[in-house]
N, C-alpha and C positions, 0 to 999 in steps of 0.2 A: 468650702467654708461650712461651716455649721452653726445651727442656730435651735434654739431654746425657746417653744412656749408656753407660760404658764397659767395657763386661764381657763377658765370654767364657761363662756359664754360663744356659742357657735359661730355667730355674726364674727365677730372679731376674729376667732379664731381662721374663718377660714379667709377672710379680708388681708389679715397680718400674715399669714402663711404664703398667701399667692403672691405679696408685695415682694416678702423674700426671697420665694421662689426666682422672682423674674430678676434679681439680686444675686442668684446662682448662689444661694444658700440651701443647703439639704436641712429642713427643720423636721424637731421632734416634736408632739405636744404632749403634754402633762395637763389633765384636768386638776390635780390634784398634788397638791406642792411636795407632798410626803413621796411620791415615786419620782418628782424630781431631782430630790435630796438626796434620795437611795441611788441617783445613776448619773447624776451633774460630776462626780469628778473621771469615772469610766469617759464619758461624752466628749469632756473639756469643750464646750461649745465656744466660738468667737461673738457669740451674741445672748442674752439671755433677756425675754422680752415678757415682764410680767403683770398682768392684772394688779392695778392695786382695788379697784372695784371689787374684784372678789376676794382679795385678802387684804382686808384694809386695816388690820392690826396687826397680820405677818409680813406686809412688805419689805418692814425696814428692816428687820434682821433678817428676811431671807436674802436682802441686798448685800447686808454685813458679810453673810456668809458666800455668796458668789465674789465678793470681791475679795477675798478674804485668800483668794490665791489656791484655793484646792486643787489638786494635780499638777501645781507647777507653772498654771495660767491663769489669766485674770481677764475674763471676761467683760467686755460692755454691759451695761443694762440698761434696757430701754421700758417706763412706765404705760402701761396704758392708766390711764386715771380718770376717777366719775367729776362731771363739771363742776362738783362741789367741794372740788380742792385745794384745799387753801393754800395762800400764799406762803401762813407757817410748815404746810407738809413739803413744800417745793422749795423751801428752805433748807429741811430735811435732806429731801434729796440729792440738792446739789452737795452737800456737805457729807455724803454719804457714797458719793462720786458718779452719779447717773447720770447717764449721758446724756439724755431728753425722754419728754412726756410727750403725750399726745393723749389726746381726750374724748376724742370722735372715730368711726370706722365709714365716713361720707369721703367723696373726695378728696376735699383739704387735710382731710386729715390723714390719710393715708397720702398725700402727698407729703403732710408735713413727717411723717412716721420715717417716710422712704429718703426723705434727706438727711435727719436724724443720723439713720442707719450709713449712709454714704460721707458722712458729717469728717474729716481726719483729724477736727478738734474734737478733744475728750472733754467730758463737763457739763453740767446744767450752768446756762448762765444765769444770773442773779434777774428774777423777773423786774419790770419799771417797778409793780409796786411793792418789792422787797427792797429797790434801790430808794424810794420815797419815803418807806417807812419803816423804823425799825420796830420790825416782826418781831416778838421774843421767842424764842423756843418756850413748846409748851409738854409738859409734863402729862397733859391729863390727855386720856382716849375717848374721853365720852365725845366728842363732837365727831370719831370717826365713825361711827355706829350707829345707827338707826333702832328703833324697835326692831324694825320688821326684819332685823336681821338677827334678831337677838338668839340664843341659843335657849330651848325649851327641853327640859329634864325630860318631861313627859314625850318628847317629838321622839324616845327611841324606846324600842318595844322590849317588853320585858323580859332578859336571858339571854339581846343578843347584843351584839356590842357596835361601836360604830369605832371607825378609825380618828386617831385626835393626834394634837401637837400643843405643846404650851412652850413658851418661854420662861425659863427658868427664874424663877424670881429675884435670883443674887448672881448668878454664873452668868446669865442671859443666852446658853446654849437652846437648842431645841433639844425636846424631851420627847419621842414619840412612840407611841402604843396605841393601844386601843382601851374605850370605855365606856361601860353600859352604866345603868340606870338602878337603883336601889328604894325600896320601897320607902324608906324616911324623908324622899328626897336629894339627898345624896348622890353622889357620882363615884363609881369605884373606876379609880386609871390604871391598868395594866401595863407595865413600861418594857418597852421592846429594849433596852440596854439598862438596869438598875444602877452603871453604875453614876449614869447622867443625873440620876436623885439627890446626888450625895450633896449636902448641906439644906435639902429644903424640912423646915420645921411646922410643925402643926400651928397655927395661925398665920403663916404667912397667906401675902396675895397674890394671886397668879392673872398679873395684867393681860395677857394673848393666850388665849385658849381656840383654838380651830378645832371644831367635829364635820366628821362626813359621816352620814349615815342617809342610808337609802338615796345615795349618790347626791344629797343636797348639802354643801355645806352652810356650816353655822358659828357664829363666835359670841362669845364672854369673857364676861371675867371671872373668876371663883377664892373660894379661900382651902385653903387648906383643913380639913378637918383631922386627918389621922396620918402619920407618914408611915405605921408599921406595915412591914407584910407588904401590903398595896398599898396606893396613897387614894385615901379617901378625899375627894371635895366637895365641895359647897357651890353648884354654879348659882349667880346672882341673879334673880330677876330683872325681865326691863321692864 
């Protein structure tokens, strides 16, 4: 069997990896969701076990797209997620088809992780307090972001580029290339497939924006300032 990790954080990683390991799963890991992307349907992994802690504005469409059936199989996915997840995100999930969360890398939790994984029922169940209250689905991402995660124009050095992914602002596909920094402030995005561009216009909003650069990623939001040639944007301030 095989298995899929995507996360950025060592603790976990090598916590999550030994669990599966002793699960007699062969795992791969990806720090970085963009070479997951590029080798998740080569892989067809039977597990795919992702950080939403480090990508907490990619998780749900990186979900969309593993379950989405690439290579002819459909994948489990299991959440690692930060304590401050709310009941509306695990609403999310379950409706998104994830099979269980886990939120710690301590014993319980990698015990809870290791039953998840062994679980033959598919599915998030509906948490007590999604069953006590009805949670609305929420539109807005500010509450998944922090400042301190914010993404800074200036955090990438001038002339060299960092690797990025946004979600398309009407298609809802991943967009990915790379993007450096322009002296007005500005962001010029380099798109490794142009023709995943097609329908975005000069003011739209690009809600999920991920950069890595100097191996640390970063997220925002941006606007679109120019779509000719290259697409220029505007990342937002936190």
């Amino acid at each position: 069997m095989k298995a899929i990790i995507i996360c950025d954080d060592e603790e976990v990683i090598g916590k999550v990896d030994a669990a599966l390991a002793s699960l007699s799963y062969d795992t791969i890991i990806y720090r970085w969701l963009l070479k997951a992307l590029d080798n998740i349907e080569e892989i067809r992994p039977d597990i795919v076990v992702v950080s939403a802690s480090d990508y907490p504005r990619h998780w749900k469409t990186l979900t969309q797209f593993i379950k989405s059936g690439i290579g002819g199989k459909i994948p489990d996915v299991v959440l690692y997620v930060p304590s401050s997840f709310s009941v509306a995100e695990k609403k999310k999930a379950r409706k998104l088809g994830v099979k269980g969360i886990f939120a710690s890398c301590d014993e319980s939790g990698i015990s809870l992780f290791r039953s998840i994984v062994t679980s033959p029922i598919g599915g998030l169940s509906p948490s007590p307090e999604e069953i006590e209250t009805d949670v609305p689905d929420s539109d807005s991402e500010s509450d998944e972001i922090s400042k301190t995660e914010a993404f800074s124009i200036e955090g990438l050095t001038s002339g060299k580029a960092g690797t990025a992914v946004f979600t398309h602002p009407k298609t809802g596909v991943f967009v990915t290339g790379k993007i450096r920094s322009l002296s007005d402030g500005n962001a010029e995005f380099t798109v490794d497939i142009p023709a995943l561009t097609a329908g975005i216009s000069c003011g739209d909003r690009i809600e999920e924006l991920s950069l890595r650069t100097a191996g640390v990623p970063t997220y925002c939001t941006a606007s679109v300032i120019s779509e000719e040639n290259e697409i220029i944007i505007r990342p937002d301030k936190a």
